[in-house]
N, C-alpha and C positions, 0 to 999 in steps of 0.2 A: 488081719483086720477084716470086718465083715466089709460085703460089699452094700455101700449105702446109695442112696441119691448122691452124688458130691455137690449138690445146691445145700443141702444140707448138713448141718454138724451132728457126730455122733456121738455119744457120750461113751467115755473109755473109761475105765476105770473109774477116778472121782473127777477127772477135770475134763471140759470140753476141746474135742479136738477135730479138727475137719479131715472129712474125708480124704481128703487128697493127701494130706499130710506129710510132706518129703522127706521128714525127718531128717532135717540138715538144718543146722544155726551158722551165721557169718558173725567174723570177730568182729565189733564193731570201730577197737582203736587200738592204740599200742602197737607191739615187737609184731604181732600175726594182726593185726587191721586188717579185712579186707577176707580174710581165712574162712572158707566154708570146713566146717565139720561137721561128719555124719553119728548122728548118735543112735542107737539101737534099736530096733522098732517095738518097743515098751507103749503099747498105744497110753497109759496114763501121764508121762516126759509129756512136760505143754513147756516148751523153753521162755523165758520171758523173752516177750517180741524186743524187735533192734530198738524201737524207740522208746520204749521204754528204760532198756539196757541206758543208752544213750543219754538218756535223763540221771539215772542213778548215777552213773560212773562223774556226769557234770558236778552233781552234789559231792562227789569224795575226791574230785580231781586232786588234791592237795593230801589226800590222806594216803589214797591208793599204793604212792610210788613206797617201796621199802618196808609194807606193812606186812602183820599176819593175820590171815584170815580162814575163818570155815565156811563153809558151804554145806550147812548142816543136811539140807532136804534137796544131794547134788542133782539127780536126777540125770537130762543132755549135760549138765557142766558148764551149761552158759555162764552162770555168776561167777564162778571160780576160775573159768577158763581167761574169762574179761579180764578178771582182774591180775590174773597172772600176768599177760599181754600187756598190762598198762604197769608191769612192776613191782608188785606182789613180792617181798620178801620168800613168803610160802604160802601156800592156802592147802587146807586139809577137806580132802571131799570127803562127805558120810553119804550111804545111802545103802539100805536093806538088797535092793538088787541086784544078785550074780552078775547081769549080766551088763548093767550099767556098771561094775565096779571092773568088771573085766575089758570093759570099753575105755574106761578109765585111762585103766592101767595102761592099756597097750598107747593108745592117745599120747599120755603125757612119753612115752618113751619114743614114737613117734616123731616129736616136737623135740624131742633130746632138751625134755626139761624135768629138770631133777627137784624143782622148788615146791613140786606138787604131791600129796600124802595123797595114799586112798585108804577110807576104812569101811568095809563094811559092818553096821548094824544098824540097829532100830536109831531111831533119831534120841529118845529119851530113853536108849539104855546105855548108849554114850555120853551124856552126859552126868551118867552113874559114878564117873571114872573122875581120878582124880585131876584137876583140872589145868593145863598153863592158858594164862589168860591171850584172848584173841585181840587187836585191834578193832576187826571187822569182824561181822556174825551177817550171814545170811540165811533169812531164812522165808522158803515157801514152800509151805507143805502141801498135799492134796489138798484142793479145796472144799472139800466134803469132810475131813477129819477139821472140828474146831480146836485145834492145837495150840495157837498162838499163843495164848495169855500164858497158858501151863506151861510152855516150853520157855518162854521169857523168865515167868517165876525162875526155871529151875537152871537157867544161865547166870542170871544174878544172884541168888543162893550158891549156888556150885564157881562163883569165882570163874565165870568162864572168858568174861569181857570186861577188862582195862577200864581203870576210870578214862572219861572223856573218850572211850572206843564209840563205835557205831552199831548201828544194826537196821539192817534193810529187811522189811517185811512184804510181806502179799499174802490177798486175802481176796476173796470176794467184796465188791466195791455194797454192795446192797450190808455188809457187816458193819461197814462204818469205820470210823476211829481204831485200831487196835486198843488194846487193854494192857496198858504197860505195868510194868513194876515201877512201886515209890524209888524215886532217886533217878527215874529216866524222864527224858524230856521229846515231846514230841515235835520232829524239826521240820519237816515235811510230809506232806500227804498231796496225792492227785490219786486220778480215776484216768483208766485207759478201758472202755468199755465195759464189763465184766467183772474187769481187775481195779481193785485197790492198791495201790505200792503206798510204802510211806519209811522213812528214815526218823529212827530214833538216835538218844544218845545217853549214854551212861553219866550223870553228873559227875564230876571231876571230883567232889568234895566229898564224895562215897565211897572214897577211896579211907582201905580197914588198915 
């Protein structure tokens, strides 16, 4: 990583990240609560911060335990990681990077947890593939790539998310609202500086 001011943020790849950057996330609840883990020094991995995390996981507390999820855009593994620790059935990380998928891997075996997939590709040449539907969909992509809407279209198209599943977004907060597909509902939105998150949900009655 270049050396900056560390008063100031530098820009890495598409997402803002500070200087200092320890590249380390803490689990924030469940089986590993409390868990720092180090994730790869990939300067463009901006992990969504604890309080944030903490917010989302409140919204799915009831859904989390026993479900399946992806982690479509895994990056550090914070979304996937969380939610494994809180109960997770399985969760399947995607993410184009050697060396995030090899940080992955070694990670989950690490933890001696077997409930976690890794795949490497692109985000939407995996969803090329034929589909089993997720409960949960996480998704945050770089925030300089406007991907959301197209990547939403092509989850609900492609059978990727259960009626009445979920789906956690982030976005630059200056984008506003996400752009859902007909048949989702928008159940939550806040602003955490920068960041937009916001929790959608598949209508139950869209079910083919």
């Amino acid at each position: 990583m270049p050396r900056n001011n560390p008063a100031k943020p530098v820009r890495a790849g598409s997402k803002t990240v500070s200087a200092r950057q320890p590249f380390v996330l803490r689990i924030i609840g469940g089986e590993w609560r409390g868990r720092k883990i180090h994730f790869p020094p990939v300067a463009a991995i901006r992990p969504t911060p604890d309080r944030v995390r903490e917010t989302v996981f409140n919204w799915l507390q009831g859904v989390t335990p026993g479900s399946r999820c992806l982690d479509l855009y895994a990056g550090s593994g914070a979304l996937g990681l969380e939610a494994l620790s809180r109960g997770a059935r399985e969760v399947t990380f995607v993410d184009v990077e050697p060396a995030v998928i090899r940080h992955l891997g070694d990670l989950l075996r690490n933890l001696g947890c077997d409930r976690g997939r890794v795949v490497r590709a692109d985000a939407l040449g995996f969803l090329k593939a034929v589909a089993t539907p997720f409960d949960v969909v996480f998704l945050d992509p770089p925030f300089a790539e406007p991907v959301l809407a197209d990547v939403c279209r092509r989850i609900e198209a492609g059978g990727w998310l259960k009626p009445g599943g979920f789906v956690y977004l982030e976005s630059p907060a200056a984008a506003g609202e996400p752009q859902l597909p007909a048949g989702w509902t928008l159940l939550k939105t806040r602003r955490a500086g920068e960041v937009g998150y916001h929790l959608a949900r598949r209508d139950v009655a869209d079910q083919t």
